[in-house]
N, C-alpha and C positions, 0 to 999 in steps of 0.2 A: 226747251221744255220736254222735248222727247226723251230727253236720256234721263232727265229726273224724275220719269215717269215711270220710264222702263226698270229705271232701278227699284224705285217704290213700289211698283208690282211683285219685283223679286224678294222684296223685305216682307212682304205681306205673306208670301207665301214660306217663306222662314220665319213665321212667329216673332218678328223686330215688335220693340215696345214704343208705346205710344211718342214716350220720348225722343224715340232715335229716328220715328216716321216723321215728327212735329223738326223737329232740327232741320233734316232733309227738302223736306217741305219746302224749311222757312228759305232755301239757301236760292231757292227760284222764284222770283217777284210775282212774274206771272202767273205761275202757279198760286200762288199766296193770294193772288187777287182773285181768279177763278175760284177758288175752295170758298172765300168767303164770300163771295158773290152768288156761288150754288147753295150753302149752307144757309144764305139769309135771303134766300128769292121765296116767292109765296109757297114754292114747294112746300116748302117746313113751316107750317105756324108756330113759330114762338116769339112767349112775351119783350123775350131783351136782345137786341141784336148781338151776335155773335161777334168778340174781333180776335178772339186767338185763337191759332192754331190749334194746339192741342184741344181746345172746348170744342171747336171743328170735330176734330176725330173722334171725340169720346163722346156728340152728340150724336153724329153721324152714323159710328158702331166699322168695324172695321169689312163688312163683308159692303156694304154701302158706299167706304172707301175706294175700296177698290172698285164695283162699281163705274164710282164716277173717274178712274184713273182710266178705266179700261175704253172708258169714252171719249175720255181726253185725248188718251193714247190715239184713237182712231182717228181725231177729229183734224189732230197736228196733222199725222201721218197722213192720210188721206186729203187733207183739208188743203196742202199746198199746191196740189193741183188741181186750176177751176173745175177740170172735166169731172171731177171725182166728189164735189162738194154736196150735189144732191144725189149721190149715191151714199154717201154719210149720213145725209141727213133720212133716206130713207130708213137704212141699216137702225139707224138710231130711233127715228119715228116708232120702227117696228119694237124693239128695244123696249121703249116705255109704255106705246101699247100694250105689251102682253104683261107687261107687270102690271100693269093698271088695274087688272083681273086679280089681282090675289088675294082678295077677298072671296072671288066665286071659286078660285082652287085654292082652298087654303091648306093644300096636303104640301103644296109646291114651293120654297122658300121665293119671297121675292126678286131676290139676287140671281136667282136660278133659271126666273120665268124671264129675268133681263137680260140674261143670257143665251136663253135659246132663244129671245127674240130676235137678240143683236146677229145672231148668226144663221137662222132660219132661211133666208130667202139668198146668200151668200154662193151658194153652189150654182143654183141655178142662174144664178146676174155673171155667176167667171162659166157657167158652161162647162162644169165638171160633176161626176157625179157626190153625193150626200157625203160616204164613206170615205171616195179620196179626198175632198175638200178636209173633215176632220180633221183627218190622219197627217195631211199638210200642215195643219198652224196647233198639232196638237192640241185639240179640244178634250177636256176632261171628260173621261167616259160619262159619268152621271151626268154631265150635260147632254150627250150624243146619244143618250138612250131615253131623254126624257123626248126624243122626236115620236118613240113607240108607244110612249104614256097617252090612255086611250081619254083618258078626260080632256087630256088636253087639245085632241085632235080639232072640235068645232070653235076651240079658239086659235090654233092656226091657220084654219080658212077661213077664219074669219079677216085675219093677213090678208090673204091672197085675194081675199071678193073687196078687201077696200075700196077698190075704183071699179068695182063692176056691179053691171048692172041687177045680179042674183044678189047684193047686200041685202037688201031689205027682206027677202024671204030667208036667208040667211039668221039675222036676228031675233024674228019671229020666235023660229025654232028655238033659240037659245032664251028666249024670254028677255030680252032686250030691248027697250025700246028707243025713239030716237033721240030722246034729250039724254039720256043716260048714254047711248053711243057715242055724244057729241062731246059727254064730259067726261068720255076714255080718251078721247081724239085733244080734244084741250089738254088733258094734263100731259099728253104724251108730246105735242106742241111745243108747251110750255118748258119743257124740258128741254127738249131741243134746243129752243131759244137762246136758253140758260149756257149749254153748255159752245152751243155756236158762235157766242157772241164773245 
């Protein structure tokens, strides 16, 4: 699945058409079964279940697509060794976390806030700093500048205070309360699940 991923990533990023991402797709079971599996989990409410590919991608929207390859990607890749399995799933927790919010930053594309999630807390877990970490797996400037984007600062510590003991005064400040925190934490879960499994 890694190498059908890694190429679908590169088609995305050369403007391939629905049809020629849908073909690709189709040519890896597992993948096939993933995409429809993510595409009709309660993430997405709709009325009629989804079973082809290409309705996948053209429900989905191609920035979503990718997205979800980019997790996939991670999940193979990291996922084959036990020692690494809940450092993915962290990565990824954080991931859908901060998209969860983009409703309260609606300056910030979705895709974008998944991105600087999935990669947010990454320097500091390899023990490098912010810039060389980047610079290593080439992360797209507009993602590595949106760390300086000041709206978004009180929802990256909001990351960082998830398992300590300052959340709750945390939240406050942000006008958050705890069943609304709970049902950032669910979807971002939920996700995980979806793509873990």
């Amino acid at each position: 699945m890694q190498s059908a991923v890694s190429k679908l990533i590169s088609m995305l990023s050369e403007d391939a058409s629905v049809d020629s991402l849908a073909e690709t797709i189709k040519g890896d079971p597992a993948l096939v079964t993933k995409l429809l599996q993510y595409v009709n989990s309660p993430l997405f409410p709709h009325r009629k279940e989804i079973e082809s590919i290409k309705n996948a991608i053209n429900y989905l929207g191609l920035e979503n697509l990718k997205k979800f390859l980019i997790a996939v990607w991670m999940s193979q890749f990291f996922g084959q060794d036990p020692s690494f399995v809940e450092f993915v799933k962290k990565m990824l927790t954080n991931a859908f976390f901060l998209e969860s919010f983009s409703k309260s930053v609606k300056e910030i594309p979705k895709d974008k806030l998944f991105l600087l999630g999935l990669f947010y807390q990454m320097p500091s877990a390899f023990g490098v700093r912010p810039e060389v970490f980047f610079n290593s797996i080439q992360l797209p400037k507009e993602i590595t500048e949106l760390y300086k984007e000041g709206s978004l600062q009180p929802y990256l510590k909001l990351i960082d205070l998830l398992e300590s003991e300052g959340l709750g005064e945390h939240i406050e400040k942000l006008g958050i309360g705890e069943e609304e925190l709970e049902e950032h934490l669910k979807y971002a879960q939920e996700s995980v699940d979806t793509f873990m499994s």
